[in-house]
mmCIF file of the C-alpha atoms, coordinates in Angstrom:
data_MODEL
# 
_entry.id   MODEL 
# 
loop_
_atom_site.group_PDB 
_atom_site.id 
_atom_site.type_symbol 
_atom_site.label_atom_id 
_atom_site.label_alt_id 
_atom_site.label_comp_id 
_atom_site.label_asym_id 
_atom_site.label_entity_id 
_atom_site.label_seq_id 
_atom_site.pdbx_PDB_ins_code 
_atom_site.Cartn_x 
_atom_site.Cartn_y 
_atom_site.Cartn_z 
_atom_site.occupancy 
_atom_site.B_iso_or_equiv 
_atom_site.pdbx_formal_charge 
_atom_site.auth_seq_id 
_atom_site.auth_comp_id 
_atom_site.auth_asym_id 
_atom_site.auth_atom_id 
_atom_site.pdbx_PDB_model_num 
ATOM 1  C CA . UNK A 1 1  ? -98.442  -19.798 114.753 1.00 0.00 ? 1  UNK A CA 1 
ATOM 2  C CA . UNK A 1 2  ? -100.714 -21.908 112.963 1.00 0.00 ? 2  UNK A CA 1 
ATOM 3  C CA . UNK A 1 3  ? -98.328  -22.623 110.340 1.00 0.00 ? 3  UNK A CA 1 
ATOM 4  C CA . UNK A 1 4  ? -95.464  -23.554 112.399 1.00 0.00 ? 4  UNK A CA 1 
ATOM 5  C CA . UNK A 1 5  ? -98.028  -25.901 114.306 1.00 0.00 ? 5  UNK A CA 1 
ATOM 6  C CA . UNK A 1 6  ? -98.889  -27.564 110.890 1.00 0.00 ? 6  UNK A CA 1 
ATOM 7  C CA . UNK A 1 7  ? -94.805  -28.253 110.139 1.00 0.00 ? 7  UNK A CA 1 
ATOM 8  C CA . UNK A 1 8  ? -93.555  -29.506 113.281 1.00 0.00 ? 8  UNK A CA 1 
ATOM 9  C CA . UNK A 1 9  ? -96.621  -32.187 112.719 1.00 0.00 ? 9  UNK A CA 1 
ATOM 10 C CA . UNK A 1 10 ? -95.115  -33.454 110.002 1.00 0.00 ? 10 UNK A CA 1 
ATOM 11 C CA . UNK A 1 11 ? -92.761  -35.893 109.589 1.00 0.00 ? 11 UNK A CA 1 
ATOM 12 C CA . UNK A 1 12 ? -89.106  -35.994 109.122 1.00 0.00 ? 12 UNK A CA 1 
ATOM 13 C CA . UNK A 1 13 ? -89.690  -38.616 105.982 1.00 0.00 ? 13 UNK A CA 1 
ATOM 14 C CA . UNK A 1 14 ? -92.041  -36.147 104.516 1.00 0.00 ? 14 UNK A CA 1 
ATOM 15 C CA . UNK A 1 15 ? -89.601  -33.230 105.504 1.00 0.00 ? 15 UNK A CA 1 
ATOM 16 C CA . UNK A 1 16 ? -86.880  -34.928 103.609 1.00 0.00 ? 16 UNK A CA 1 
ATOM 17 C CA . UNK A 1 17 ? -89.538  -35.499 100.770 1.00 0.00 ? 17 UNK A CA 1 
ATOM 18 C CA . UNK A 1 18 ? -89.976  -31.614 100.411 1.00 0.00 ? 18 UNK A CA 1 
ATOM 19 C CA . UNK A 1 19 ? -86.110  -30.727 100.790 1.00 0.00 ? 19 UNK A CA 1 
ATOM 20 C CA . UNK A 1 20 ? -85.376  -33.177 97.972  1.00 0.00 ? 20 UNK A CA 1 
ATOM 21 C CA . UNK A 1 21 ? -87.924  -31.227 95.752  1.00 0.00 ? 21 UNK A CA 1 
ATOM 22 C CA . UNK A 1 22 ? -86.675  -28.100 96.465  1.00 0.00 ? 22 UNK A CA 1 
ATOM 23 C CA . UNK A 1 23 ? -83.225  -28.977 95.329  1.00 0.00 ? 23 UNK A CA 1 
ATOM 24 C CA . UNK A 1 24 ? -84.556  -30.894 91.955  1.00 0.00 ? 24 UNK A CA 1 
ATOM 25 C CA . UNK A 1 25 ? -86.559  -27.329 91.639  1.00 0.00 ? 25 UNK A CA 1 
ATOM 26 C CA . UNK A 1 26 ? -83.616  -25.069 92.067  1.00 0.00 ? 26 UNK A CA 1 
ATOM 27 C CA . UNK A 1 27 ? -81.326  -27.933 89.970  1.00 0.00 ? 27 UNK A CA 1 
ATOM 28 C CA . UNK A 1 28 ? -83.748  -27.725 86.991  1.00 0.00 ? 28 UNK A CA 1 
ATOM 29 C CA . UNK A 1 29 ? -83.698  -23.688 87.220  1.00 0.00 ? 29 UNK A CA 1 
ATOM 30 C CA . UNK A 1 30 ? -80.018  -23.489 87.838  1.00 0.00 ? 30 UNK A CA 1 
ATOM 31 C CA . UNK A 1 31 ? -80.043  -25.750 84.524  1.00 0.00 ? 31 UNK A CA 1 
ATOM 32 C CA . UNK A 1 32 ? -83.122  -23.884 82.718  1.00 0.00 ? 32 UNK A CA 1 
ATOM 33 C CA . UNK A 1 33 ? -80.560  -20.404 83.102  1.00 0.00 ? 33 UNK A CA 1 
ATOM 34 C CA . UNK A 1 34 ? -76.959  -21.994 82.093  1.00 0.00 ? 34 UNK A CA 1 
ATOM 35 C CA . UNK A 1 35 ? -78.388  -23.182 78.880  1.00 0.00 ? 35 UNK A CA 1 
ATOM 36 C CA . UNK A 1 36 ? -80.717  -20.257 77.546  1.00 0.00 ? 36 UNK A CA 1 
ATOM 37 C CA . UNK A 1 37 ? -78.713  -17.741 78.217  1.00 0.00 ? 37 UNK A CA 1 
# 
């Protein structure tokens, strides 16, 4: 409860802030496992 109280306060801007590092995250591991193995 508490957590879902603490992400519907924030904002979409910083929602959109935390998507986009999510996909650079999973880009660079997608990336980090195509070229060492």
């Amino acid at each position: 409860m508490k957590v879902d109280f603490k992400i519907s306060k924030t904002t979409k801007k910083e929602k959109i802030q935390g998507i986009i590092a999510y996909g650079i995250i999973a880009i660079c591991v997608f990336i980090y496992f195509k070229f060492f193995r």
